[in-house]
C-alpha positions in Angstrom: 0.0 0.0 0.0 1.2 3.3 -0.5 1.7 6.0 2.0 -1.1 8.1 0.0 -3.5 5.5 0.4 -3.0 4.9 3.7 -2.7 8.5 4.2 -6.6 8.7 2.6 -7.5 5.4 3.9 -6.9 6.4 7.7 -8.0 10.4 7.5 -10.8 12.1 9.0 -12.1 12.1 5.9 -12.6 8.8 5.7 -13.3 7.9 8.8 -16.3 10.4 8.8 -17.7 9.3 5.8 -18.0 5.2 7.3 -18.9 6.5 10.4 -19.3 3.7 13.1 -18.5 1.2 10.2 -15.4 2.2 9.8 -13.7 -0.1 11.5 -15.6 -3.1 9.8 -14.3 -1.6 6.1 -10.5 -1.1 7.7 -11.0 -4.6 8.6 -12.2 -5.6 5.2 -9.5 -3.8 3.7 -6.6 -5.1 5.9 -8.0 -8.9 4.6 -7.8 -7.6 1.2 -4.5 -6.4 1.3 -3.1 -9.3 3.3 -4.8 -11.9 1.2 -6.0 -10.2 -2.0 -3.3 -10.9 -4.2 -2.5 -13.9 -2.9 -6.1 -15.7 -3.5 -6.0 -13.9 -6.8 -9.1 -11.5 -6.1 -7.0 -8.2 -6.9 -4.3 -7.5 -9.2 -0.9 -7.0 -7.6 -1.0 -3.1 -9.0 -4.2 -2.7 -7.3 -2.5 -3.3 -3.7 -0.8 0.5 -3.7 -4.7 1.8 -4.4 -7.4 -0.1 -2.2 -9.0 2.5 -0.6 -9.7 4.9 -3.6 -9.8 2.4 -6.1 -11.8 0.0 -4.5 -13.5 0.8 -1.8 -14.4 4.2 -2.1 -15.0 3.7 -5.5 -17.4 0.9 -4.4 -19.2 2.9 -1.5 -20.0 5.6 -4.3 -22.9 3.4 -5.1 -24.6 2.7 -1.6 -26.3 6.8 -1.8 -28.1 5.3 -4.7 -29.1 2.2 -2.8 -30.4 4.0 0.3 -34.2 2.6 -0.3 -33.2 -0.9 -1.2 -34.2 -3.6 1.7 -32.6 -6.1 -0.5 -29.8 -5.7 -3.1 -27.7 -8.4 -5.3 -24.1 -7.7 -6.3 -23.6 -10.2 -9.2 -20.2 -11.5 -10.1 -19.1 -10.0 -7.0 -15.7 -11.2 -6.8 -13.7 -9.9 -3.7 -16.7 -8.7 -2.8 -16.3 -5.4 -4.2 -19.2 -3.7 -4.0 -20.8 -6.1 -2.2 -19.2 -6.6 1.3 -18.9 -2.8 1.4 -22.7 -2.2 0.6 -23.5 -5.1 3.8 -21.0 -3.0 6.2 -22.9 0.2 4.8 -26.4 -1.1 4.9 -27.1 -3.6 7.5 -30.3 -3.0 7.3 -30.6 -4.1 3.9 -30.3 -8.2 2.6 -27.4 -8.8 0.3 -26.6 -11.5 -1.8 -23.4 -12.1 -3.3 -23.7 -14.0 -6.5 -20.4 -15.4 -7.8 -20.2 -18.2 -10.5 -16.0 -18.9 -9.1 -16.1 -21.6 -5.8 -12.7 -19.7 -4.4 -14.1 -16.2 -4.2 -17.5 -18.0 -2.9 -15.1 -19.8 0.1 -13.5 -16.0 0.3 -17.0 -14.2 0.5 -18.3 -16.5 3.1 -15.2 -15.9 5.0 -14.8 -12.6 5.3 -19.3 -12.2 6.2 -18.4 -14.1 9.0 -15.2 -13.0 10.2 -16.5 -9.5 10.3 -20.1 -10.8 11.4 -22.0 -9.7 8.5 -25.5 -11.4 9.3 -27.0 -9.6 6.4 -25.2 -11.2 3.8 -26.5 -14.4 1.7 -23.1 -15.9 -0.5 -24.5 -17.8 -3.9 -22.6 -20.1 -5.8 -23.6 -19.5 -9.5 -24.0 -17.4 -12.5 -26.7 -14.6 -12.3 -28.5 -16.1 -15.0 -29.2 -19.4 -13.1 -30.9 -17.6 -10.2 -33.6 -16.2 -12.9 -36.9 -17.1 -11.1 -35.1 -18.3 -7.5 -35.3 -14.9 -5.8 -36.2 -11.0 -6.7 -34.7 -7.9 -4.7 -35.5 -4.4 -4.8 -31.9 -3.5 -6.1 -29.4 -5.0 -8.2 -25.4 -3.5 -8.3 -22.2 -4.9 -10.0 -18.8 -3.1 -10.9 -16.5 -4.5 -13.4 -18.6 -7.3 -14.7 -19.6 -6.5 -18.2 -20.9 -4.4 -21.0 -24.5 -3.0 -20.2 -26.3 -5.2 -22.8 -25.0 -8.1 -21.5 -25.3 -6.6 -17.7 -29.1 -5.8 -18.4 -30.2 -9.4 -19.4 -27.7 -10.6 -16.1 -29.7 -8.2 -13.4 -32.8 -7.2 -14.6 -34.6 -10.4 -14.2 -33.4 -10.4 -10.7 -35.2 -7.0 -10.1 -38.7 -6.6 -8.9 -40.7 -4.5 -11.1 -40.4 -1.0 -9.2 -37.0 -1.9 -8.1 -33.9 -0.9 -10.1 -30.2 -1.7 -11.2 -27.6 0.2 -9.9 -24.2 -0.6 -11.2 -20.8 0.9 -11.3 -19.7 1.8 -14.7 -16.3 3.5 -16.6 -16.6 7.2 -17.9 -17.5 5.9 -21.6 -20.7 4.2 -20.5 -22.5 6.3 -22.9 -21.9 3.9 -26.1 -22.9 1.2 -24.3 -26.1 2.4 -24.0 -27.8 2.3 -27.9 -26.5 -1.7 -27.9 -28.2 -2.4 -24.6 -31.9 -0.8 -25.5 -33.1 -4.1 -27.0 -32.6 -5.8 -23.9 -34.0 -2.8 -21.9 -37.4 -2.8 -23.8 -37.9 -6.6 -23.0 -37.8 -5.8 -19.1 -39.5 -2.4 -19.4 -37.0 -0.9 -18.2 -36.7 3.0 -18.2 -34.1 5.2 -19.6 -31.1 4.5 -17.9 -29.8 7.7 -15.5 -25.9 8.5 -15.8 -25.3 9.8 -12.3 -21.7 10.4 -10.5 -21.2 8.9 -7.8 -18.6 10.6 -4.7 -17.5 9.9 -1.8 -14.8 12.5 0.7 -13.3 15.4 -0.9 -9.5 14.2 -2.6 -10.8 11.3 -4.1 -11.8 10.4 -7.6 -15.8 10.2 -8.4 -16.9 7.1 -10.4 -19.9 6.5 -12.8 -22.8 5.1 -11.6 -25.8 4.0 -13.8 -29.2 3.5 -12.8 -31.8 1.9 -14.7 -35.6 1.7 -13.5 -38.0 -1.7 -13.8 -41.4 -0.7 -14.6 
């Protein structure tokens, strides 16, 4: 880790913005940088940036999840953003869904080492949990164009409920391809929105798309 992350990682800043969960996402982030590499859930040039990178850039999405009692993270990985949405939002049911049995082992893990009661680890891809259970929000980061995104998480989405996912700065042309797809679930025009976090450290693009 560098000395600026840890810098932003341990500043006021920071530690206002998690508030008395702080110390559940510095725990979650001392596992990841202990064991991330090693299990092969991070890159080893995403050590030096954790904090901004990763988990910042993952609790960017949780403002946008603040009226969701349920949410799946699909193909969530490390569990990026889905441990930091169940530290954020214990109030809420999360579901990891992850098709890979290591980061499934690592998921359960690290819900029970920190005591996250909220969270619900599923073995498989998204697709094969069409039908098996509906939440009120679905989020991802990283996981895959949005045409191919939408036919992943809308199903999972209760009509009224929405998809919330992280997305890179040229979301836009992803957009025309994915409006097939968006019409069969009735979905509404998808919302570019930026998502921030504390002052010093970079916003990320957060894309919201309304079931009907």
């Amino acid at each position: 880790m560098t000395d600026a992350d840890e810098v932003l990682g341990t500043s006021t800043a920071v530690r206002d913005f998690f508030g008395d969960r702080y110390d559940l996402v510095a725990g979650y982030h001392r596992r990841l940088l202990e064991e991330g590499e090693l299990r092969g859930l991070i890159g080893p040039r995403e050590v030096d940036r954790l904090w901004e990178r990763h988990i910042l850039n993952s609790a960017a999405v949780v403002p946008f999840l603040s009226s969701a009692s349920s949410v799946a993270d699909i193909g969530s990985g490390a569990g990026l953003p889905g441990i930091v949405v169940a530290i954020m939002r214990p109030d809420a049911e999360v579901f990891l869904v992850e098709p890979m049995e290591r980061r499934t082992t690592w998921l359960s893990e690290i819900a029970e080492d920190l005591g996250l009661t909220n969270v619900v680890v599923k073995h498989g891809r998204a697709e094969e949990y069409d039908g098996a259970f509906e939440v009120q929000a679905v989020t991802s980061r990283a996981v895959a164009a949005l045409s191919k995104l939408a036919r992943m998480s809308l199903p999972l989405v209760r009509p009224g409920g929405e998809m919330v996912v992280l997305k890179g700065r040229s979301v836009e042309r992803e957009i025309e391809p994915a409006r097939k797809v968006l019409r069969k679930y009735k979905a509404a025009e998808p919302e570019i929105l930026e998502g921030r976090t504390v002052e010093g450290a970079e916003s990320t693009t957060v894309v919201r798309i309304r079931r009907r």
